[in-house]
C-alpha positions as CSV (number, residue, x, y, z in Angstrom):
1,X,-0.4,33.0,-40.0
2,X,-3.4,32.8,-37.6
3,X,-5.7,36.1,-37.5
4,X,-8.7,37.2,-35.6
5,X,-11.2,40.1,-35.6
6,X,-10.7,42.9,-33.6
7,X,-13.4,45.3,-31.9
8,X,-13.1,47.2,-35.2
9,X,-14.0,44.4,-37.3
10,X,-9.9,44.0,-38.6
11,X,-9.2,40.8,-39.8
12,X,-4.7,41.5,-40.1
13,X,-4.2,41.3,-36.3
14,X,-1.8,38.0,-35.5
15,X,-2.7,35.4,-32.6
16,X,0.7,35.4,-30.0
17,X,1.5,32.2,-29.0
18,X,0.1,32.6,-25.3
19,X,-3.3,33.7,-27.2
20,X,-3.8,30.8,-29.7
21,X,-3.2,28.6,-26.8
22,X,-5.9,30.2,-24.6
23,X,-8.4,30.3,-27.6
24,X,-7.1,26.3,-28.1
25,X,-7.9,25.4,-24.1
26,X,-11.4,27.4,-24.1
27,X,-12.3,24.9,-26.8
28,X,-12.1,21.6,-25.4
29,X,-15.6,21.5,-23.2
30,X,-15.2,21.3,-19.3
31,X,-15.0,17.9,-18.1
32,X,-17.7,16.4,-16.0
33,X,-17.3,14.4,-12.5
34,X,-19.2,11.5,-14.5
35,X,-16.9,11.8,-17.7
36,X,-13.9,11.6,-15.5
37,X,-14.9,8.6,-13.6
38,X,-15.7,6.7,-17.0
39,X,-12.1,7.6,-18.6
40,X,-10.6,6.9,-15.4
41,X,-12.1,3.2,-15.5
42,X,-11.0,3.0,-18.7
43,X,-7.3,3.7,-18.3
44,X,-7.7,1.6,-15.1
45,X,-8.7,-1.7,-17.2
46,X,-5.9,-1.0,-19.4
47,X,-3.5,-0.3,-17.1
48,X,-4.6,-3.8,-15.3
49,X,-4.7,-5.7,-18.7
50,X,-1.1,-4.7,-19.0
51,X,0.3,-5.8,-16.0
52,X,-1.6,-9.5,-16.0
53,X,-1.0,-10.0,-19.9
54,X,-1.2,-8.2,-23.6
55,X,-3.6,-5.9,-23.2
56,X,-5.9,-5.8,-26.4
57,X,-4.8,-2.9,-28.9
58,X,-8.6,-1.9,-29.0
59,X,-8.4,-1.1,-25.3
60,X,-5.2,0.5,-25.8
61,X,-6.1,3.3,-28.4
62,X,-9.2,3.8,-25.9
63,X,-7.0,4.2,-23.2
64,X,-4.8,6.6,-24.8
65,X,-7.9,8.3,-26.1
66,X,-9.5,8.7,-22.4
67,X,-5.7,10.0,-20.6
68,X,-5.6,12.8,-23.6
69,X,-9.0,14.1,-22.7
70,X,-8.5,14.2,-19.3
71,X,-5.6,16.1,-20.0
72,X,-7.2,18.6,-22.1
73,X,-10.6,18.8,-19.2
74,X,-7.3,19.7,-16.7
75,X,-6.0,22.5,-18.8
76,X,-8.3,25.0,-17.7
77,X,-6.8,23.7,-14.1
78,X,-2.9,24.0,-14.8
79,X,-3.9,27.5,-16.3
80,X,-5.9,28.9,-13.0
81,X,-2.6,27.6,-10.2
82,X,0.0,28.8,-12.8
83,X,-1.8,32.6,-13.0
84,X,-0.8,32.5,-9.1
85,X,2.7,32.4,-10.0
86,X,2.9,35.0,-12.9
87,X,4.9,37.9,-10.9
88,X,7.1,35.6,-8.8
89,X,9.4,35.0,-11.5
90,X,10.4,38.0,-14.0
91,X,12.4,35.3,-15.8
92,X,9.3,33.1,-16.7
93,X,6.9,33.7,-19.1
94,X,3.5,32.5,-18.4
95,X,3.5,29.8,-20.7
96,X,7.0,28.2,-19.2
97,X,4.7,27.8,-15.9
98,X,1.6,26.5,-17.3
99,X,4.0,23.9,-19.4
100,X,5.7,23.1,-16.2
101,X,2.2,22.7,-14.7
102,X,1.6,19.7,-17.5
103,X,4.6,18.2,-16.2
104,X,3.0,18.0,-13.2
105,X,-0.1,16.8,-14.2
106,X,1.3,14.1,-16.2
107,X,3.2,12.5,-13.1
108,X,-0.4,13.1,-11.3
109,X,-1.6,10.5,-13.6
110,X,1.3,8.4,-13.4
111,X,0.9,8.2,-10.2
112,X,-3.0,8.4,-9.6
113,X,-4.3,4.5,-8.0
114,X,-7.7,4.8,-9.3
115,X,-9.7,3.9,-5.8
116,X,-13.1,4.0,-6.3
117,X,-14.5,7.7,-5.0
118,X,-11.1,9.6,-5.3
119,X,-10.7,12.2,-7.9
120,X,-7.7,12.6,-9.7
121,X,-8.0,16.6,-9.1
122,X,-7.0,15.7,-5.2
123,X,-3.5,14.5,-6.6
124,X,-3.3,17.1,-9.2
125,X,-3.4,19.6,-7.4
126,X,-0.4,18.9,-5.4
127,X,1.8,17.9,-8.1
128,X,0.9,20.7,-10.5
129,X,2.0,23.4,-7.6
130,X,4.5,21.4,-6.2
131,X,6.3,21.8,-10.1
132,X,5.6,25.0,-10.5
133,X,6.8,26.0,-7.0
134,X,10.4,24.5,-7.9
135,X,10.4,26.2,-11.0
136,X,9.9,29.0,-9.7
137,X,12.4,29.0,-6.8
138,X,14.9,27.6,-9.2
139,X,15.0,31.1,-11.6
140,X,14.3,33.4,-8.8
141,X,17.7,33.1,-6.8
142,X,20.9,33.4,-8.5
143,X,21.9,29.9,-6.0
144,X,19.7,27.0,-5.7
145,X,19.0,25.8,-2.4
146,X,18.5,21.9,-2.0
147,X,15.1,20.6,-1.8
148,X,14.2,20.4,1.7
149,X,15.7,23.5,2.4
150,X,14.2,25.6,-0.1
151,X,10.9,24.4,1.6
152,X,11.5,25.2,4.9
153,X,12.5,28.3,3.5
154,X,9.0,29.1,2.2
155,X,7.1,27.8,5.2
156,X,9.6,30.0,7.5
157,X,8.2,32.9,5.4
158,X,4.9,32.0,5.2
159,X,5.1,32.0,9.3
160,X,6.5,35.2,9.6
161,X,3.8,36.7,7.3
162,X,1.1,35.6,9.8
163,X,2.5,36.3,12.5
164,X,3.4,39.8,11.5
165,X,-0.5,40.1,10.6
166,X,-1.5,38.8,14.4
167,X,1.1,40.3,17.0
168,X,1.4,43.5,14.9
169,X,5.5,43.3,14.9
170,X,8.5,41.4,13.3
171,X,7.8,38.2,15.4
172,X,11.4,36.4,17.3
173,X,13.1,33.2,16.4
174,X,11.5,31.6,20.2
175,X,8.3,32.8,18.5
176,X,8.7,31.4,15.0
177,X,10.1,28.1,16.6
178,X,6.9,27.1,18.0
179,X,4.6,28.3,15.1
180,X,6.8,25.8,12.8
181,X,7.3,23.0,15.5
182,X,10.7,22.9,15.0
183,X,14.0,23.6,17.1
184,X,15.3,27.3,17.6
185,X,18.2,26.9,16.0
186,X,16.7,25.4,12.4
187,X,15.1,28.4,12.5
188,X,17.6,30.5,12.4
189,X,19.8,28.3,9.9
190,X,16.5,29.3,8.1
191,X,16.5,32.8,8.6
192,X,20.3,32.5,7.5
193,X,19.6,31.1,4.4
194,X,16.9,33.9,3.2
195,X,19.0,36.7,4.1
196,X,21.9,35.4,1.7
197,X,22.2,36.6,-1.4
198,X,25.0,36.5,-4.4
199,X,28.6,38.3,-3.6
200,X,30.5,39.3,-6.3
201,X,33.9,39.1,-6.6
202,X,34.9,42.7,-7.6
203,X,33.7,43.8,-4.0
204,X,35.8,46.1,-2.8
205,X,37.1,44.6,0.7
206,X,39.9,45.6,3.6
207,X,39.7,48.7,5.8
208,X,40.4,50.9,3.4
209,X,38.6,49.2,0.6
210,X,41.9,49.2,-1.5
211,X,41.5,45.4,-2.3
212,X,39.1,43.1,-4.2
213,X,37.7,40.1,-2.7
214,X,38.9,38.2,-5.6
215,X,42.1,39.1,-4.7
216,X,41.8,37.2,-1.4
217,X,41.1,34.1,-2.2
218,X,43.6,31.3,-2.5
219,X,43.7,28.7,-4.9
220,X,45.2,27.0,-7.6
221,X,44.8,28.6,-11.3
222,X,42.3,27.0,-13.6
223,X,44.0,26.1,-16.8
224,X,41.1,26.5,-20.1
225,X,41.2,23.5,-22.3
226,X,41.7,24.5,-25.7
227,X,41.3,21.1,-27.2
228,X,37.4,21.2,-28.9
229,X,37.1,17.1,-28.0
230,X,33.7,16.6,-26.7
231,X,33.7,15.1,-23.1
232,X,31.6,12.4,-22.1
233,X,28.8,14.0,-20.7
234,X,28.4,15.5,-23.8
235,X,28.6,12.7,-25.9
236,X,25.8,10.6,-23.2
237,X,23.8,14.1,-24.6
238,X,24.1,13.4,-27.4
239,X,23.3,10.0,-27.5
240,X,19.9,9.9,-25.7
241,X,18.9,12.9,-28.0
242,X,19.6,10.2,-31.2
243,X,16.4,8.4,-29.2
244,X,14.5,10.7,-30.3
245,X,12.4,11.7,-33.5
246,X,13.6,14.7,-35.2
247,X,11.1,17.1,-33.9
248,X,11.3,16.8,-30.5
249,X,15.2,16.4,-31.1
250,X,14.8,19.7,-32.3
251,X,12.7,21.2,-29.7
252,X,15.0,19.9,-27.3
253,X,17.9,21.3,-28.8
254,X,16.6,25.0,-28.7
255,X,14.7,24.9,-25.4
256,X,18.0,23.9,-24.0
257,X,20.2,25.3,-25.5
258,X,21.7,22.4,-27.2
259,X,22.4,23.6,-30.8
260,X,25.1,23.9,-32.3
261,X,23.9,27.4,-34.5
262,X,23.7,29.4,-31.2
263,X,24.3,27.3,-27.8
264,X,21.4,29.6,-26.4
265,X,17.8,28.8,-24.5
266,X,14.8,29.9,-26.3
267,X,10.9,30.4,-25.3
268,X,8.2,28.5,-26.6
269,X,7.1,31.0,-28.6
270,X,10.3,31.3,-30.2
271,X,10.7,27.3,-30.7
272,X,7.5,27.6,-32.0
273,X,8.3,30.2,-35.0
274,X,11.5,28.2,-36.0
275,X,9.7,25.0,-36.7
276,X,6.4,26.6,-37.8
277,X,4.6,25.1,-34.9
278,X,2.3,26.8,-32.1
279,X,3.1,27.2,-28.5
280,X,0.8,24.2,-27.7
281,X,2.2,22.0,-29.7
282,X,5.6,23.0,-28.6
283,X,4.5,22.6,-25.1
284,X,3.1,19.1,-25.5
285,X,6.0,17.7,-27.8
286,X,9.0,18.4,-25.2
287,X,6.5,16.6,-22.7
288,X,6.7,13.9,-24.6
289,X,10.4,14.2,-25.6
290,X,11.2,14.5,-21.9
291,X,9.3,11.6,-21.0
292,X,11.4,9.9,-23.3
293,X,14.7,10.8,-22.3
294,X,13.5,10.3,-18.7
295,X,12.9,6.2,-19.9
296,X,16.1,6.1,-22.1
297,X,18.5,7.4,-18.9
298,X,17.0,5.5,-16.1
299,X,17.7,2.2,-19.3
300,X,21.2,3.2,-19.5
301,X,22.1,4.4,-16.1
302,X,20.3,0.5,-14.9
303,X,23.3,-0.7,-17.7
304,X,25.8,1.1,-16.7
305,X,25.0,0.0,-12.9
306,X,25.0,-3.6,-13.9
307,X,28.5,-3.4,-15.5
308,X,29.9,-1.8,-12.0
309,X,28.5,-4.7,-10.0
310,X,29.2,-7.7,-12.5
């Protein structure tokens, strides 16, 4: 197990997951505006290579060589955005955010168009928040709220909270209408939708509160299948997890909650104790293992189109 030395010179006191990755990030040196223009160029001539022809496999290992240091020099990056988020959430643990900050960072690259003078911390920036923002509003509510609307949501807050700090007072809908540019009654569809919150169905309901709301509500009974035959969305699981290698299978499995031992989600830090791993490591194998899975459905969902149409 890793140690390190405390103030008193104690050399028994274990590394946590979340503190072997810090000590691993403050490592890597800081990355220069120079350095990053040189690694972009060379993922840009590889990138270029491949579309025209075969690119050389030379140029390819330096290529892969140059996008893993820019991911390291960005590290420090994900880190500082995801600390914003660290009390939003009391169901996320600060690594989950800075891993779902990597996501982000990776689809920065992905998308990044290398034009000369443009940094790729421009685009980073908003794709690192904009993943850790839905994250975050995902595992805060007990619904989830479409996209666009959990958006408008957060700018209708956002208004109110300046507004507040200007006029002194809970600002109206006519106000908040023309702060936001948008129609009066949007607004208050947004106002609607912030003020909603979970009902459960034990509520006590009627005049006298001698019913339960459960008990109100009409519909047909819902019969449990007892048969243990897995359906097809399970077995399409199943088969783009065989894809991959038996690692990030694994990962997968108990970040998900796909196993068959227990059925239930685990932490990194957890993942990381069962296959002897660190956090990091973790962290950057399910990237991958997503990425994968991502390639592999988009393959068999374009298959399964084709056989519709021919």
């Amino acid at each position: 197990m890793t140690q390190k030395i405390n103030r008193y010179g104690d050399r028994d006191v274990p590394l946590d997951a979340f503190s072997q990755y810090m000590r691993e990030v403050t490592r890597v040196p800081w990355l220069s505006e120079a350095e990053e223009y040189a690694l972009l160029e060379c993922m840009k001539q590889a990138r270029a290579e491949w579309v025209e022809s075969s690119p050389d496999a030379h140029l390819l290992a330096e290529a892969e060589r140059a996008q893993v240091r820019l991911i390291e020099g960005y590290q420090r990056y994900v880190i500082f955005v995801a600390k914003k988020y660290v009390n939003q959430c009391r169901y996320l643990t600060f690594l989950d955010l800075i891993q779902e900050g990597n996501v982000g960072l990776l689809e920065a690259m992905e998308k990044f168009t290398f034009e000369p003078g443009v940094r790729l911390v421009a685009l980073a920036r908003f794709c690192v928040h904009d993943r850790i923002c839905d994250l975050v509003w995902q595992h805060e509510h007990v619904y989830r709220l479409p996209r666009h609307l959990a958006l408008g949501v957060r700018k209708m807050i956002a208004a109110d909270d300046r507004l507040f700090m200007q006029l002194g007072r809970d600002p109206s809908v006519e106000e908040l209408a023309r702060d936001m540019k948008l129609a009066e009654h949007k607004v208050r569809d947004l106002i609607e939708l912030r003020q909603v919150g979970a009902v459960s169905l034990s509520m006590s309901v009627g005049e006298n509160e001698d019913c339960l709301l459960e008990e109100t509500i009409e519909g047909t009974p819902i019969v449990l299948q007892t048969e243990t035959e897995p359906s097809e969305a399970s077995l399409l699981v199943q088969q783009m997890l065989s894809t991959l290698p038996e690692r990030q299978r694994r990962i997968i499995e108990l970040r998900f909650g796909l196993s068959e031992e227990d059925g239930s989600c685990h932490t990194l830090d957890e993942v990381g104790q069962h296959i002897g791993r660190t956090g990091q490591t973790v962290s950057g194998e399910e990237m991958k293992a997503r990425r994968s899975l991502h390639q592999a459905f988009a393959a068999c969902y374009t298959q399964m189109r084709g056989e519709r149409v021919a």
